[in-house]
C-alpha positions in Angstrom: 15.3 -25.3 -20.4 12.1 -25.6 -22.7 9.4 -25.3 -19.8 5.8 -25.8 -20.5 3.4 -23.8 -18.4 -0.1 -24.2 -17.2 -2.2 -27.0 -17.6 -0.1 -30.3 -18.6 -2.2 -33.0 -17.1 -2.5 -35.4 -19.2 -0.6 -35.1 -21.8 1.2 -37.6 -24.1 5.3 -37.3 -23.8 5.4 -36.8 -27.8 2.9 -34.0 -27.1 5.2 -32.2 -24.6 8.1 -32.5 -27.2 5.7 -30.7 -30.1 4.7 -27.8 -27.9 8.7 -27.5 -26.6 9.9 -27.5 -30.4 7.8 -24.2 -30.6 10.4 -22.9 -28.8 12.6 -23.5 -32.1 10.3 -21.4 -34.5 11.2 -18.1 -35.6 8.8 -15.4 -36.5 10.2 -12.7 -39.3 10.6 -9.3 -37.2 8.0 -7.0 -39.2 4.9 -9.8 -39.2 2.8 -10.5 -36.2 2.7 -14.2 -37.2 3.2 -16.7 -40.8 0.5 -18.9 -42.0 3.4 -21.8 -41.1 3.4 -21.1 -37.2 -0.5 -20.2 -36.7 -1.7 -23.6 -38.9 1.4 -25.7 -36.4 0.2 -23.7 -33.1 -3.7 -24.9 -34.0 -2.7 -28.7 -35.4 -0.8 -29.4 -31.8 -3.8 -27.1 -30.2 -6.2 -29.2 -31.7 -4.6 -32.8 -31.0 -4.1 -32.1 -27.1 -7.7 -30.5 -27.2 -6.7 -27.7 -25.1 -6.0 -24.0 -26.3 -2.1 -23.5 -26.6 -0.6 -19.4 -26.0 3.0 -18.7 -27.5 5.0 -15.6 -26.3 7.0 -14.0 -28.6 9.5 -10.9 -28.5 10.2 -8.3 -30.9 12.8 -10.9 -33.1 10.3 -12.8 -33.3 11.5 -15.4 -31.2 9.4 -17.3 -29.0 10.1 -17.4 -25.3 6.9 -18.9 -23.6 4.5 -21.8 -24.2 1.9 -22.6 -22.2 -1.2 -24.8 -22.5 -4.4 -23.2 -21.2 -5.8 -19.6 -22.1 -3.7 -15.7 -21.7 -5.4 -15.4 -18.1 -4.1 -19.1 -17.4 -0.8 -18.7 -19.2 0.5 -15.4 -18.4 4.0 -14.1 -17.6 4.1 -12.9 -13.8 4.6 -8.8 -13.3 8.0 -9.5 -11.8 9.4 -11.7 -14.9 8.2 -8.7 -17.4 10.7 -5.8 -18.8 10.6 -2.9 -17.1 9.6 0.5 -19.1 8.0 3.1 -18.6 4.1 4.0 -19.2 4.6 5.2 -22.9 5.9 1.9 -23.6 4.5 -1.5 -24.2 6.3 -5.0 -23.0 8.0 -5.9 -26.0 6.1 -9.1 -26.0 3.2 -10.6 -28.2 1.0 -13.2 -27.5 -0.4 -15.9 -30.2 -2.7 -17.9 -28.6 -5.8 -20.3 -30.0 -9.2 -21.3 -28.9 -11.1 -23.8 -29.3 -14.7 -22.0 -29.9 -15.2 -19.8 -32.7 -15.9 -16.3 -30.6 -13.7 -12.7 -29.8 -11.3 -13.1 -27.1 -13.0 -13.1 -23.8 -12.4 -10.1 -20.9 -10.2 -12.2 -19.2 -7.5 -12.5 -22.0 -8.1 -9.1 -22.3 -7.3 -8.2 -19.2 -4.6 -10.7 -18.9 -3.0 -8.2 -22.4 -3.8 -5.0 -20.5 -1.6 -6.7 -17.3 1.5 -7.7 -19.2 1.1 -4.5 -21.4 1.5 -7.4 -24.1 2.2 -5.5 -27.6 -0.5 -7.6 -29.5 -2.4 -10.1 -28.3 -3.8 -13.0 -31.7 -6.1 -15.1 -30.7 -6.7 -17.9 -33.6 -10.5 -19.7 -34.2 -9.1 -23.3 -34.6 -12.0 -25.6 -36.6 -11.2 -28.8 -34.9 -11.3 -31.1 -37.3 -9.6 -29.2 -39.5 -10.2 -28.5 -43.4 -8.7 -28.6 -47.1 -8.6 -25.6 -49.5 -10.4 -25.4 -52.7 -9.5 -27.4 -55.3 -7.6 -29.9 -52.6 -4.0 -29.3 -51.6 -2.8 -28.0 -47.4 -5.0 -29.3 -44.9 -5.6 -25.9 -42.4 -6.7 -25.9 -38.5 -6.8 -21.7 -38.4 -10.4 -20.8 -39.5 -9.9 -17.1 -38.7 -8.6 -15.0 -36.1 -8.3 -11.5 -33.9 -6.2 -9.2 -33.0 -6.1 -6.8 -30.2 -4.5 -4.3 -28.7 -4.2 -1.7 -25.6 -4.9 1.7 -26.6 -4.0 5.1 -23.9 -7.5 6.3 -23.1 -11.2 4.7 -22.9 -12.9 2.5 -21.2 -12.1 -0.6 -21.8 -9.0 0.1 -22.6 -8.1 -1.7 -25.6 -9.1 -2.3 -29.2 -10.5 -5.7 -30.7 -10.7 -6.1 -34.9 -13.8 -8.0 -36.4 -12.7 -11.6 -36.9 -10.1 -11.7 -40.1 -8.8 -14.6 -42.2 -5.4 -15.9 -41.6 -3.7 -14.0 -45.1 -4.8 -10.9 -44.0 -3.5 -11.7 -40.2 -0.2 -12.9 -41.5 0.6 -10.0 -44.0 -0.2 -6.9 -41.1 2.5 -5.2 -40.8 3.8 -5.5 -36.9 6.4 -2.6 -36.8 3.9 -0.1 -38.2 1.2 -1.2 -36.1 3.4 -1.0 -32.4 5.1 2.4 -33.8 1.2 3.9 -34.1 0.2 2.4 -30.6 3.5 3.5 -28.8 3.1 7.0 -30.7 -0.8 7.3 -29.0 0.9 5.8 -25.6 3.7 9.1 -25.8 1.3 11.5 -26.9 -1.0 10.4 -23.9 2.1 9.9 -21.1 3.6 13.9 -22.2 0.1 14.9 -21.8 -0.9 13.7 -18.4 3.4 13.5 -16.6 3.1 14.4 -13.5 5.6 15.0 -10.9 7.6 11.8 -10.6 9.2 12.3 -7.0 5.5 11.3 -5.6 4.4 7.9 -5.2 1.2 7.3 -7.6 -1.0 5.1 -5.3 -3.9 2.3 -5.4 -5.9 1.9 -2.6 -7.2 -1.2 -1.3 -9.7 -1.4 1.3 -11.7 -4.6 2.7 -14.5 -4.2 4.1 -15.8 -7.9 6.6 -18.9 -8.1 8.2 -17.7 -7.0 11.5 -17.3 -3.1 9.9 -20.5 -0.9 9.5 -20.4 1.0 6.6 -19.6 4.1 7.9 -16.8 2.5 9.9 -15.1 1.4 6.8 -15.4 4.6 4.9 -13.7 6.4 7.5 -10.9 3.9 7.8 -10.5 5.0 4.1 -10.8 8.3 4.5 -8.0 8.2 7.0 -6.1 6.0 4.9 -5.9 8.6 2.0 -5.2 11.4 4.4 -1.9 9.1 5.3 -1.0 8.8 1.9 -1.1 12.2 0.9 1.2 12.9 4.3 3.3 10.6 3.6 3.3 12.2 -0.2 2.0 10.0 -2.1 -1.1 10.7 -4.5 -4.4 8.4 -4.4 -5.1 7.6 -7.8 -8.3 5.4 -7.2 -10.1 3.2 -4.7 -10.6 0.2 -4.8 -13.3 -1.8 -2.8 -14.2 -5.7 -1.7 -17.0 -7.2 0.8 -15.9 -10.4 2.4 -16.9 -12.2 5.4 -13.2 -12.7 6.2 -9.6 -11.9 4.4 -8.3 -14.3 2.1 -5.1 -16.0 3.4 -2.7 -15.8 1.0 -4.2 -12.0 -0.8 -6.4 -10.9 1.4 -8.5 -10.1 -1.0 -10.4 -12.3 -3.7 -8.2 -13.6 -6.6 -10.5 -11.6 -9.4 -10.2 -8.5 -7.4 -5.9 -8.9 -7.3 -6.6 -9.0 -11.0 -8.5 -6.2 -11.0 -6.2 -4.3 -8.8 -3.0 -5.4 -11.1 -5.2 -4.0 -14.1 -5.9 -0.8 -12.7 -2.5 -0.6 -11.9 -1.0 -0.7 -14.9 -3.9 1.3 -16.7 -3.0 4.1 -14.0 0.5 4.1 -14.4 0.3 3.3 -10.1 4.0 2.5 -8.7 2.3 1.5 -5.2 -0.5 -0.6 -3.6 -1.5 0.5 0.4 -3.6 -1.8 1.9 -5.7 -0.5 4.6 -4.7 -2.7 7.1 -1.6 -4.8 8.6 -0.5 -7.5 5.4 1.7 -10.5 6.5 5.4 -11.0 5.1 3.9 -14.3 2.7 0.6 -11.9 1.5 2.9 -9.0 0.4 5.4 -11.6 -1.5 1.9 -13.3 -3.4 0.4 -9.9 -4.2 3.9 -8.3 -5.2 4.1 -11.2 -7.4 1.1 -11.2 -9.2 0.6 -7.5 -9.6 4.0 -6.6 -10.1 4.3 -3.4 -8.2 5.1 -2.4 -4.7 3.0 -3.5 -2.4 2.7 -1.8 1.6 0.0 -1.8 4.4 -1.5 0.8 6.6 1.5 0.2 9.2 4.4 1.1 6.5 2.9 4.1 5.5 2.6 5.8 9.2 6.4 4.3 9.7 7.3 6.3 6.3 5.5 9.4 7.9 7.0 9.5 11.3 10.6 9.0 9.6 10.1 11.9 7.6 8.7 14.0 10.8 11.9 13.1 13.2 13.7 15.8 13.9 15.7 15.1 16.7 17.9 12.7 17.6 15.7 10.5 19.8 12.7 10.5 17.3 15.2 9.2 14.3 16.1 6.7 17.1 13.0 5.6 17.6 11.9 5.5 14.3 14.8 3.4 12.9 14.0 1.1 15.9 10.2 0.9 15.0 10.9 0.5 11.0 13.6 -2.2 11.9 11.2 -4.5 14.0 8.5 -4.2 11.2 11.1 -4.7 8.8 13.2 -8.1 10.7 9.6 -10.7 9.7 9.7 -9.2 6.5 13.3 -10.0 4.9 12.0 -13.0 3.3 9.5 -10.9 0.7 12.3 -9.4 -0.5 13.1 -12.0 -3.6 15.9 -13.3 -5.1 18.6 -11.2 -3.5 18.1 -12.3 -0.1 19.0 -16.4 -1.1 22.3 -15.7 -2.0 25.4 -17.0 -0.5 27.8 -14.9 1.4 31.5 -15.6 0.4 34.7 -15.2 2.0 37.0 -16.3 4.7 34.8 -17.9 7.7 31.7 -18.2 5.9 32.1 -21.3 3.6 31.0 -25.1 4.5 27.6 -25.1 5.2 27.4 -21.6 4.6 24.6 -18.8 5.3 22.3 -17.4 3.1 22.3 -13.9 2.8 19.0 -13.5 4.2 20.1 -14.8 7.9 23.1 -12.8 7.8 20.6 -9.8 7.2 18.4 -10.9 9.4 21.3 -11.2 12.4 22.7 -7.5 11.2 19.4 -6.2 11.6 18.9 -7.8 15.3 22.1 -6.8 16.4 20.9 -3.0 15.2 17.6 -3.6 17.0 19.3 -4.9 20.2 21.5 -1.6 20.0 18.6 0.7 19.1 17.0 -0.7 22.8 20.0 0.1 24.9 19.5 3.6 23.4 16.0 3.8 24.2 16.8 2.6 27.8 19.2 5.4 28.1 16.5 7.9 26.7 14.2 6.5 29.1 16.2 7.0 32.1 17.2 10.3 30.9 13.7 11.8 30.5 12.6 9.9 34.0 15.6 12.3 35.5 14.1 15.5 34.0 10.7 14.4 35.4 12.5 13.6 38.7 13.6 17.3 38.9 10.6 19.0 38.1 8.6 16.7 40.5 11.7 17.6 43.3 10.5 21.4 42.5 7.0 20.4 43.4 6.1 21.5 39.2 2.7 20.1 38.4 2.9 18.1 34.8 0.3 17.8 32.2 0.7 15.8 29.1 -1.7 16.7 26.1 -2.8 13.2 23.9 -5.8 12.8 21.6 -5.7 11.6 17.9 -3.5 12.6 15.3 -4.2 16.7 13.8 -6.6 17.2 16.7 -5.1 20.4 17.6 -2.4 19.7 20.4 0.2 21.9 19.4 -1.9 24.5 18.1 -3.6 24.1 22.0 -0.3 24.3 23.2 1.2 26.7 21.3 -2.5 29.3 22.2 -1.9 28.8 26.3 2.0 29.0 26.6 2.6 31.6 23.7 4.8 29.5 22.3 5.9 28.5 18.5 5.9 24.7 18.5 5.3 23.4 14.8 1.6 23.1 13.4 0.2 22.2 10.6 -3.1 20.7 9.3 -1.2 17.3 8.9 -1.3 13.5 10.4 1.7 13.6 13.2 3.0 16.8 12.2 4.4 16.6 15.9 6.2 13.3 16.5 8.8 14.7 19.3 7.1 15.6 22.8 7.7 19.4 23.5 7.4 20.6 27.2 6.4 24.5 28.0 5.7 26.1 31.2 3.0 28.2 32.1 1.3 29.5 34.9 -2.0 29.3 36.5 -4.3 30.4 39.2 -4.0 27.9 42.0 -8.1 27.1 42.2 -8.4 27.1 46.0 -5.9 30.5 46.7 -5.9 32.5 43.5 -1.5 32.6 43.5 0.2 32.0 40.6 1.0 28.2 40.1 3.5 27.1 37.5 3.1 23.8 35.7 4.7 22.3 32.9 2.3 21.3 29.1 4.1 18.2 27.2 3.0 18.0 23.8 3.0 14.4 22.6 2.9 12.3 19.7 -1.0 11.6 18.3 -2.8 8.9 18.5 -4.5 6.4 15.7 -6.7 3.9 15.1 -5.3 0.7 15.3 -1.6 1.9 16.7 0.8 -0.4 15.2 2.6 -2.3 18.2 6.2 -1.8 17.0 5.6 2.0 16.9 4.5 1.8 20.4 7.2 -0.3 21.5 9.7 2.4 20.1 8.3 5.2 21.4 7.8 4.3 25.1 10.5 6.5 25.8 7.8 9.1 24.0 4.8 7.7 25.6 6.2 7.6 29.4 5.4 11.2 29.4 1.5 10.6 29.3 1.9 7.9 32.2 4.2 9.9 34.3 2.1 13.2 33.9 0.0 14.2 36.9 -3.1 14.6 34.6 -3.8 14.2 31.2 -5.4 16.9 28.9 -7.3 15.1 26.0 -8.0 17.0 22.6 -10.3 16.1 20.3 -11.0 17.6 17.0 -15.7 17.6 17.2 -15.6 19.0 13.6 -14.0 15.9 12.1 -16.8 13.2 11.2 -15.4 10.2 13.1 -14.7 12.1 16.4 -17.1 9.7 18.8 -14.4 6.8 17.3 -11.5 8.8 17.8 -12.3 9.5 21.1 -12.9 5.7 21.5 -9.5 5.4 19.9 -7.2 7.2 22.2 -9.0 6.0 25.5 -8.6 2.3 24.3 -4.4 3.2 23.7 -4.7 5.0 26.9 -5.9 1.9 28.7 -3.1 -0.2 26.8 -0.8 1.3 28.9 1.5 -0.2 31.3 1.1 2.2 33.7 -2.5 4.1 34.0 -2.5 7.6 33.6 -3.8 10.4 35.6 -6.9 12.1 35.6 -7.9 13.4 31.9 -9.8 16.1 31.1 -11.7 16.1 27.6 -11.1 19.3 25.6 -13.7 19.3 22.7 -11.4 21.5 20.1 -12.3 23.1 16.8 -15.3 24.2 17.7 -15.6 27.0 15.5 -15.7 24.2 12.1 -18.1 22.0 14.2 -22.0 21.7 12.8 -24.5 22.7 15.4 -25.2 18.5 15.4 -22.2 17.5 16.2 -21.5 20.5 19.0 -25.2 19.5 20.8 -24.6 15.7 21.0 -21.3 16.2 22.3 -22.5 18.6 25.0 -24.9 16.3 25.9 -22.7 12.7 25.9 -19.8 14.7 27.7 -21.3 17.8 29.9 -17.8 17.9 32.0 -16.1 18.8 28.5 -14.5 21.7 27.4 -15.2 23.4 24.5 -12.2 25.5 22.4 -11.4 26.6 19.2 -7.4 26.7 19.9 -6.5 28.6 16.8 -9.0 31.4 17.2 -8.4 31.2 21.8 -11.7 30.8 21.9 -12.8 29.2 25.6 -8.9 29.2 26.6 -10.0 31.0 29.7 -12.4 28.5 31.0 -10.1 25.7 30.1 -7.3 27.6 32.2 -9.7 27.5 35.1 -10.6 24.0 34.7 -7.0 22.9 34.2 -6.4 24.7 37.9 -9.2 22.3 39.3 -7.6 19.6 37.1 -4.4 19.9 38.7 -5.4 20.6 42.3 -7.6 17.6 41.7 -4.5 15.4 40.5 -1.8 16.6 42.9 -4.4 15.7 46.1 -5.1 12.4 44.9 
């Protein structure tokens, strides 16, 4: 099929046949273009009155005609070979204009995109003109070529304009052997290690964020990435007054993102917040690469923290409800057919028979959870039959929970300076000194899974097996990190998830931790917004003792009421 792309509207019928016999011309491998098909690319270019871009492979064989400019013509990401970041596409583009100038930035950007080996652009006269001395009437006045090159800002090259001979007679193989050369030299230079995700970030900021808001959603957003291990190569910024339906962001800054992209060598694209199934299939398809949002990243995280078998559970239960919406982004693969006896007459795509695996999965995954449920409600049966006073221990993610626990019940639960670097609830004893008698009281610490901004709802779905152990405690113990920038948001945070809960919690007491990384600031506003606070530095016991005392008033407090 000889399709024309981009802008056919109005065009004759003999016209459309002209531009589809293009198809038919053949290019000699070692020549960027002949005098023949630049004068018969800028004779139709010049009767439809429209600039006309052919796409040509390495034998010189064309395989794309489009009417319009590179930016309005171009091949999408997906439909482009796949090589690596020393390589170029394997694909040139010849392409005229109508006014006499050097190719604009967005043809140049449009090159940079496709990684196009060469991109000609040809100055067509208009009315055309006859040599000296009479004889072959000519459209091509002169022309440009450019290319990418490894390093610089911009990143490519542009020659001064150059008559058509001189175009036609450049020798093509030399010229892509130099630039792939510069490309390998450059890629050996700055490899990295390949096992790690080389990410774009995308942030939005609307005009209900302040500033400072946005910055550290961000910040957080990084921080994911790297737990998650990936590596932020750059962010990338936009202000609008609302997200754009179909790519959330603006269609220049998609371009901008797809340029940076391949300029980086990025394999990934996190947005930095939740993306429907239809906006990840637009901007997968017009950047080319992988595209996720904030909510697939902390899924990635918490299935590479489950340890035991419930977590795994309840990940593989979170990731498959995110997932079951999303089948459809998935391309081509998911509108096949399924063959065999009992599937043929009308038939099933492949995508519902996907999509009913994956909810029979699900369905199974919830009976499992059920059962988890009812076994942890049986443990907490037995220790409320011994009359064993339970505290759970929430706050946002790397606040110092474990650390907290680990400091009062000498125990050796794992930390780390890490987003959910605890996604299974651990539950220590310890003892106390009952507030009103002074005798030993024993109660039981659960260490839970942290909290985060904007919790996606399929993670807490999955996890209320986790989360029954913070409504089921007799009082809550609630660590925040008062070093970390954003802590009067975090606190905000966890208090809003807290009051998301089907059941309300017990009585919390706030346990202002890291006190000892804390700016003199930050400490005296915090003592004077929350007086009844604690203040700790967990990893150094500093103010364990008072907290010990205040837990015993806690718990008397919370077992009377």
């Amino acid at each position: 099929m000889e399709t024309i792309y981009g802008n056919l509207q109005g065009l004759k019928s003999s016209q459309i046949k002209q531009l589809q016999r293009l198809y038919h011309q053949r290019i000699p491998g070692d020549r960027i273009t002949t005098p023949e098909f630049a004068q018969r690319l800028a004779a139709i270019s010049t009767e439809i009155n429209q600039p006309v871009c052919t796409y040509l492979n390495r034998r010189g064989q064309v395989i794309r005609v489009g009417v319009g400019t590179p930016r309005q013509t171009q091949i999408p990401p997906l439909e482009l070979p796949r090589y690596g970041a020393e390589r170029l596409s394997g694909i040139r583009c010849v392409a005229t204009q109508l006014k006499a100038e050097p190719p604009n930035e967005a043809a140049l950007t449009a090159m940079a995109i496709q990684r196009l080996d060469v991109l000609v652009v040809l100055n067509v006269t208009g009315s055309g003109f006859e040599r000296r001395g009479g004889g072959a009437t000519g459209y091509v006045k002169d022309g440009y070529i450019a290319h990418l090159t490894p390093e610089g800002s911009p990143s490519w090259e542009v020659t001064p304009p150059i008559s058509l001979d001189i175009l036609s007679n450049q020798d093509f193989i030399d010229l892509i052997e130099d630039i792939e050369a510069e490309f390998q030299q450059e890629f050996v230079g700055q490899q990295v290690d390949t096992d790690r995700d080389r990410v774009i970030l995308v942030g939005m900021m609307t005009d209900n964020l302040a500033p400072h808001q946005f910055q550290d959603t961000i910040e957080e957003l990084e921080r994911l990435v790297n737990t998650a291990g990936g590596e932020v190569l750059q962010v990338l910024r936009q202000k609008r007054s609302r997200p754009h339906p179909q790519t959330v962001v603006g269609e220049g800054k998609v371009q901008e993102i797809a340029l940076t992209a391949q300029t980086l060598g990025a394999n990934l694209i996190v947005f930095d917040r939740d993306l429907s199934p239809a906006q990840i299939r637009n901007l997968e398809t017009q950047i080319g690469i992988r595209v996720v949002d904030r909510t697939e990243v902390i899924l990635d995280i918490f299935a590479q923290r489950a340890q035991s078998r419930a977590g795994k559970l309840q990940v593989e239960l979170a990731q498959l409800e995110y997932m079951l919406p999303r089948l459809t982004g998935r391309g081509q693969a998911m509108s096949r057919l399924g063959g065999g006896i009992g599937t043929r007459g009308p038939g099933e795509t492949k995508l519902e028979t996907e999509r009913r695996a994956i909810a029979r999965r699900i369905s199974r995954l919830q009976a499992e959870v059920n059962q988890l449920q009812a076994h942890r409600s049986r443990l907490r049966q037995q220790r409320q039959h011994q009359e064993v006073p339970s505290i759970a221990i929430v706050g946002y993610t790397n606040a110092g929970k474990s650390t907290l626990l680990n400091a009062l019940t000498n125990s050796e639960v794992y930390t780390a300076d890490q987003l959910f670097a605890t996604l299974d609830p651990t539950t220590r004893r310890m003892t106390i000194a009952d507030a009103a008698t002074g005798e030993p009281q024993p109660i039981v610490l659960t260490d839970t899974v942290g909290f985060i901004h904007e919790l996606p709802a399929s993670l807490m779905d999955a996890f209320r097996a986790t989360l029954e152990e913070v409504t089921e405690a007799d009082a809550l113990l609630h660590v925040v990190d008062v070093s970390h920038p954003a802590w009067q948001s975090q606190i905000r945070a966890v208090m809003s998830i807290l009051s998301e809960m089907p059941v309300t919690p017990g009585p919390a007491l706030l346990v202002l931790n890291k006190i000892d990384s804390a700016d003199g600031d930050a400490l005296a506003l915090a003592r004077e917004e929350f007086p009844q606070a604690v203040f700790i530095a967990a990893r150094d016991r500093l103010g364990l003792e008072t907290l010990r005392q205040r837990i015993a008033q806690l718990v008397r407090y919370a077992v009377a009421s």
